[in-house]
Jmol script that loads the backbone (N, CA, C; Angstrom):
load data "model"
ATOM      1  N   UNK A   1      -5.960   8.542  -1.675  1.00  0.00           N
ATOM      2  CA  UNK A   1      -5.345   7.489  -0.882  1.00  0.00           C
ATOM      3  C   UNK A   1      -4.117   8.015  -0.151  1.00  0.00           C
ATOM      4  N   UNK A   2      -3.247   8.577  -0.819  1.00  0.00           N
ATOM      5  CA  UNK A   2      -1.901   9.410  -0.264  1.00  0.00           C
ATOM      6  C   UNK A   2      -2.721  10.049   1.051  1.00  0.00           C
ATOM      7  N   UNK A   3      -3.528  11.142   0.626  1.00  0.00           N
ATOM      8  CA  UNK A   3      -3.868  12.220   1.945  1.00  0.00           C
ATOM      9  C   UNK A   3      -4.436  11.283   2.964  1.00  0.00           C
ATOM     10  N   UNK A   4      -5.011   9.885   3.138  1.00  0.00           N
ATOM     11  CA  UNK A   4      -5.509   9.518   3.913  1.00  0.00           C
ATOM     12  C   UNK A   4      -4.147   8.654   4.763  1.00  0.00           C
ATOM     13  N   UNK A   5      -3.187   8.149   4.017  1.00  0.00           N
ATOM     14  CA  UNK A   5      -2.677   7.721   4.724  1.00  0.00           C
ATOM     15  C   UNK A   5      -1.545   8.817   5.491  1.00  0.00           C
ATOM     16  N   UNK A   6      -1.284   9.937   4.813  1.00  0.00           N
ATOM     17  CA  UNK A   6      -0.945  11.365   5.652  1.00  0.00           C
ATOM     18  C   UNK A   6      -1.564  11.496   7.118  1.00  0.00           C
ATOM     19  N   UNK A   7      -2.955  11.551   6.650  1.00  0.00           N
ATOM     20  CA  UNK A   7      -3.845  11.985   8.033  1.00  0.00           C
ATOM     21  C   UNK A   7      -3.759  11.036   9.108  1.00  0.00           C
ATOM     22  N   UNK A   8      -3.632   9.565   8.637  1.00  0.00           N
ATOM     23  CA  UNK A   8      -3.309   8.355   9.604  1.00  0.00           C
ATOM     24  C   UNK A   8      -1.909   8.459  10.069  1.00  0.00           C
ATOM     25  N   UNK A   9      -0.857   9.354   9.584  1.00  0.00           N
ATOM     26  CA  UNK A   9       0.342   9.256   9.906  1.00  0.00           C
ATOM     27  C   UNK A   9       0.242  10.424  11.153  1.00  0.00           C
ATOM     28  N   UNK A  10      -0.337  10.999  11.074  1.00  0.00           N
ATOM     29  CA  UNK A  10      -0.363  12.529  11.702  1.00  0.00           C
ATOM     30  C   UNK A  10      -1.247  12.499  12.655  1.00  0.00           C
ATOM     31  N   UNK A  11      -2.132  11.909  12.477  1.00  0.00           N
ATOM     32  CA  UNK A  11      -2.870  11.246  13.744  1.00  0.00           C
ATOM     33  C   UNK A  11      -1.985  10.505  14.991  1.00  0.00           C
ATOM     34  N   UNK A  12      -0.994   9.042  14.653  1.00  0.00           N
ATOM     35  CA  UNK A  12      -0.103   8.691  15.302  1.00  0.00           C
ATOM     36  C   UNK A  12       0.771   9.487  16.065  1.00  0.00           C
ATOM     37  N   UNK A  13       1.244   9.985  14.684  1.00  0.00           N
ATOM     38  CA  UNK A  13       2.505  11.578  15.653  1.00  0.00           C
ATOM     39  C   UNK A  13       1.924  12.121  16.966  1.00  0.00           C
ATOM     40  N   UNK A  14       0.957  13.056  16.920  1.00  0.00           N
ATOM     41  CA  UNK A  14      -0.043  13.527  17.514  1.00  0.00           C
ATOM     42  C   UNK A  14      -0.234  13.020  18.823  1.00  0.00           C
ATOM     43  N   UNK A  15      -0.311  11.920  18.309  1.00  0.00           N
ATOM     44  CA  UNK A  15      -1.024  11.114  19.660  1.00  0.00           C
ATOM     45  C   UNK A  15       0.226  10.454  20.363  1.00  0.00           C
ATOM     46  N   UNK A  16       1.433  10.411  20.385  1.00  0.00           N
ATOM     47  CA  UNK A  16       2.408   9.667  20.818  1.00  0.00           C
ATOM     48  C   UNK A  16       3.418  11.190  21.459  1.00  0.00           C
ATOM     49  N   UNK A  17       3.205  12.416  20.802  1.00  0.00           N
ATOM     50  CA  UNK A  17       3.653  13.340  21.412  1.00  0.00           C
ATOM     51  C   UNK A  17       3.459  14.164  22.762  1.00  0.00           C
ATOM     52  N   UNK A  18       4.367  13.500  23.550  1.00  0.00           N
ATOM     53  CA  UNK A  18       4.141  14.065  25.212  1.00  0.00           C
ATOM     54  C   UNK A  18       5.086  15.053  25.621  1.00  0.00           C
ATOM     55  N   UNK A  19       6.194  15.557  24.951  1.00  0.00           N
ATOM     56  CA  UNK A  19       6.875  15.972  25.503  1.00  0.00           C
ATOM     57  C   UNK A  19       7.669  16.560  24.210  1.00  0.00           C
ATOM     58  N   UNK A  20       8.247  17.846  24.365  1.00  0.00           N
ATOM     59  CA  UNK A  20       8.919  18.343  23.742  1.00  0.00           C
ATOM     60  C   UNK A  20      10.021  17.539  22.871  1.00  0.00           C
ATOM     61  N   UNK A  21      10.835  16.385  23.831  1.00  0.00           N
ATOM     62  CA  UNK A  21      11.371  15.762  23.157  1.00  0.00           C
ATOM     63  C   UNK A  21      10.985  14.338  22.397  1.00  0.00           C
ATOM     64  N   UNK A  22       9.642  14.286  22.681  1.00  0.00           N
ATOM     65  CA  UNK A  22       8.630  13.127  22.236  1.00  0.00           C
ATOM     66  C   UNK A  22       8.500  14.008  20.471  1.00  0.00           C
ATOM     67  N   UNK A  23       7.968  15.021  20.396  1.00  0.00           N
ATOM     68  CA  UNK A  23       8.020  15.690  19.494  1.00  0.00           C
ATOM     69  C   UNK A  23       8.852  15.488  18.374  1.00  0.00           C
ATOM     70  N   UNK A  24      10.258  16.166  18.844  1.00  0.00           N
ATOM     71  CA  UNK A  24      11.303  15.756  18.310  1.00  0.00           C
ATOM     72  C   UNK A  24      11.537  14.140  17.590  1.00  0.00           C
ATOM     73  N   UNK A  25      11.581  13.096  18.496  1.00  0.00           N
ATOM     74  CA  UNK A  25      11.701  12.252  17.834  1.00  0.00           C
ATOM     75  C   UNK A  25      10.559  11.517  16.733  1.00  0.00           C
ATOM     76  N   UNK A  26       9.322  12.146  17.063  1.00  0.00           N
ATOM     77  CA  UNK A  26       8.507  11.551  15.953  1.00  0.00           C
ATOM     78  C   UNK A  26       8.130  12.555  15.091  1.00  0.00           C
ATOM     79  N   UNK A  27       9.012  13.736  14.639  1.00  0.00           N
ATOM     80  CA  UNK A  27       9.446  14.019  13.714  1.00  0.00           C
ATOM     81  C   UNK A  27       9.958  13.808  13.075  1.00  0.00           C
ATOM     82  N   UNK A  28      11.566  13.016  13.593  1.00  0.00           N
ATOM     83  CA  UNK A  28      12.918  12.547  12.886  1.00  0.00           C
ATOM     84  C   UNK A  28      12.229  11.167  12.543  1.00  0.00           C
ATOM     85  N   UNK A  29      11.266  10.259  12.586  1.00  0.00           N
ATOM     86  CA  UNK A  29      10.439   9.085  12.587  1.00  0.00           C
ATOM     87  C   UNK A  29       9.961   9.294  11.251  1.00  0.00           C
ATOM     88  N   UNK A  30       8.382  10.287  11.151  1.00  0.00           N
ATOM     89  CA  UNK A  30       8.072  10.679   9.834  1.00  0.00           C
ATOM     90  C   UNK A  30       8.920  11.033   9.412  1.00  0.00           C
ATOM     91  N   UNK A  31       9.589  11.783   9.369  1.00  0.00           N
ATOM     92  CA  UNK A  31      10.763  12.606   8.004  1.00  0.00           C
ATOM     93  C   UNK A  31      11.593  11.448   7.596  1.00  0.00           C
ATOM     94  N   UNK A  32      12.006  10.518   8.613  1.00  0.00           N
ATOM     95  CA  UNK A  32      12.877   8.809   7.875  1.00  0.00           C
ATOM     96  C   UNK A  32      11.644   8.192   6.975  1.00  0.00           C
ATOM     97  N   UNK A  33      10.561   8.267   7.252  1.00  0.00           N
ATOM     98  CA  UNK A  33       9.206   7.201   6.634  1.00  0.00           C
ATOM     99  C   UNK A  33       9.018   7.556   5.415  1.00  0.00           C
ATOM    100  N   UNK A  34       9.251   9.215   5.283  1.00  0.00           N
ATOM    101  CA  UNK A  34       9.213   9.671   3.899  1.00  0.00           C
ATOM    102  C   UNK A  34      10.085   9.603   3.015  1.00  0.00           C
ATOM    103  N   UNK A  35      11.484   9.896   3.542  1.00  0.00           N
ATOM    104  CA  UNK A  35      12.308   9.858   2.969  1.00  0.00           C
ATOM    105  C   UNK A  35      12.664   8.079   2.069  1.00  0.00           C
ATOM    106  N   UNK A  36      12.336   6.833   3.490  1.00  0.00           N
ATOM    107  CA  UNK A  36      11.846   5.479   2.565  1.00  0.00           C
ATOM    108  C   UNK A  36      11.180   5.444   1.561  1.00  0.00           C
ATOM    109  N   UNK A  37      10.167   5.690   1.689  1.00  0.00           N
ATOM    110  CA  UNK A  37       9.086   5.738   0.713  1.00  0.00           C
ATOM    111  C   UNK A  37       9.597   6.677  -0.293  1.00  0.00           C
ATOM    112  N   UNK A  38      10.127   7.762  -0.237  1.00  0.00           N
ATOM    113  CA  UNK A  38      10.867   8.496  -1.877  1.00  0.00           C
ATOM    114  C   UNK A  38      12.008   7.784  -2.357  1.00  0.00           C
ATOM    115  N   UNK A  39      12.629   6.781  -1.557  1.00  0.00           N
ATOM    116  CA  UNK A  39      13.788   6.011  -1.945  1.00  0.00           C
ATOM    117  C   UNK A  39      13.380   4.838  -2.617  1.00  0.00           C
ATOM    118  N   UNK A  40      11.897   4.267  -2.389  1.00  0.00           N
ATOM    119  CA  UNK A  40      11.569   3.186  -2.661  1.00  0.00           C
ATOM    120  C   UNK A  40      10.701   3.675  -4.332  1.00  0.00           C
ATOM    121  N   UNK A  41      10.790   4.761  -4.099  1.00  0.00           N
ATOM    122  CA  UNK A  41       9.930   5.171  -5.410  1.00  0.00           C
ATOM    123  C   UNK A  41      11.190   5.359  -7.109  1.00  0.00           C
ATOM    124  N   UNK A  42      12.366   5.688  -6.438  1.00  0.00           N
ATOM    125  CA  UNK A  42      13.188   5.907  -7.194  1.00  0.00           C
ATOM    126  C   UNK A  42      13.392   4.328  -7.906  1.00  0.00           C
TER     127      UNK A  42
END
end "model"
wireframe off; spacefill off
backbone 0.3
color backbone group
């Protein structure tokens, strides 16, 4: 279940990345999503 919703996350990224700085920000996007989700786990 984890890896699938990975692959659905990475799919999005992917697909929303146009531009070098498109990149950038849906990096800093996932890396906040994870970092929720490890905060919410604590």
């Amino acid at each position: 279940m984890k890896n699938l919703l990975l692959i659905i996350a990475a799919m999005f990224v992917l697909a929303a990345c146009n531009t070098i700085d498109g990149i950038g920000k849906d990096i800093k996007k996932a890396g906040e999503s994870i970092e929720d989700a490890a905060t919410k786990k604590k």
